[in-house]
C-alpha positions in Angstrom: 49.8 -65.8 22.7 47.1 -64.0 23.7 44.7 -64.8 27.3 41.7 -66.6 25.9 39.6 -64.9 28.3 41.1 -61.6 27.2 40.1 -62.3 23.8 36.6 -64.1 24.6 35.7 -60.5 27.0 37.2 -58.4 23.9 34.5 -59.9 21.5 32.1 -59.3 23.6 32.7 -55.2 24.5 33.3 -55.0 20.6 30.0 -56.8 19.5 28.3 -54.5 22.4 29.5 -51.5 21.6 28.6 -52.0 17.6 25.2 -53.4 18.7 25.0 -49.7 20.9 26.1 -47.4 18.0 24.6 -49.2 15.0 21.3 -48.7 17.4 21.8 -45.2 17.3 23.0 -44.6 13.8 19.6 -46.4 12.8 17.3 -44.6 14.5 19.3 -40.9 13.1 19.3 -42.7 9.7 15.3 -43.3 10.3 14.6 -39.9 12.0 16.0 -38.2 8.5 14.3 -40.5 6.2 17.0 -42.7 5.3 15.0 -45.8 5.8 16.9 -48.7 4.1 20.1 -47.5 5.9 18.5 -47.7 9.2 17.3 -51.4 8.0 20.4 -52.4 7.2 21.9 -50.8 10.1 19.3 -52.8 12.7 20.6 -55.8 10.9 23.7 -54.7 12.5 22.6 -54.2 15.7 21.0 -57.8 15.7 24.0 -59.3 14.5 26.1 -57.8 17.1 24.0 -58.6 19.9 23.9 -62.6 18.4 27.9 -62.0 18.6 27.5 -61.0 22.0 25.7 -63.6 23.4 27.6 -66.3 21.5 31.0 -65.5 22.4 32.6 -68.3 24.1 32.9 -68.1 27.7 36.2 -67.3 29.6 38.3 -70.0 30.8 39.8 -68.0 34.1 43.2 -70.3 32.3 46.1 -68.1 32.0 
């Protein structure tokens, strides 16, 4: 079974790093005129960095 605090920390880098890139495929969507992708993308980048903040804290339990 896996180390909660191993998965708690993996949720976290994973929503970080898709709130990093889906910043930066917005802003290339939005720089070539694809506007309503670089919405939806920001929605992504939001969402992620919700995920981030919510994931459950680690335990230190092994």
């Amino acid at each position: 079974m896996a180390n909660l605090s191993n998965v708690a920390g993996d949720r976290t880098a994973v929503a970080t790093y898709v709130a990093t890139l889906s910043a930066d495929l917005a802003t290339m969507a939005r720089s070539t005129g694809l506007d309503t992708l670089g919405y939806l993308l920001e929605m992504v980048r939001l969402e992620a960095e919700s995920s981030a903040r919510e994931a459950p804290a680690p335990t230190g339990r092994r």
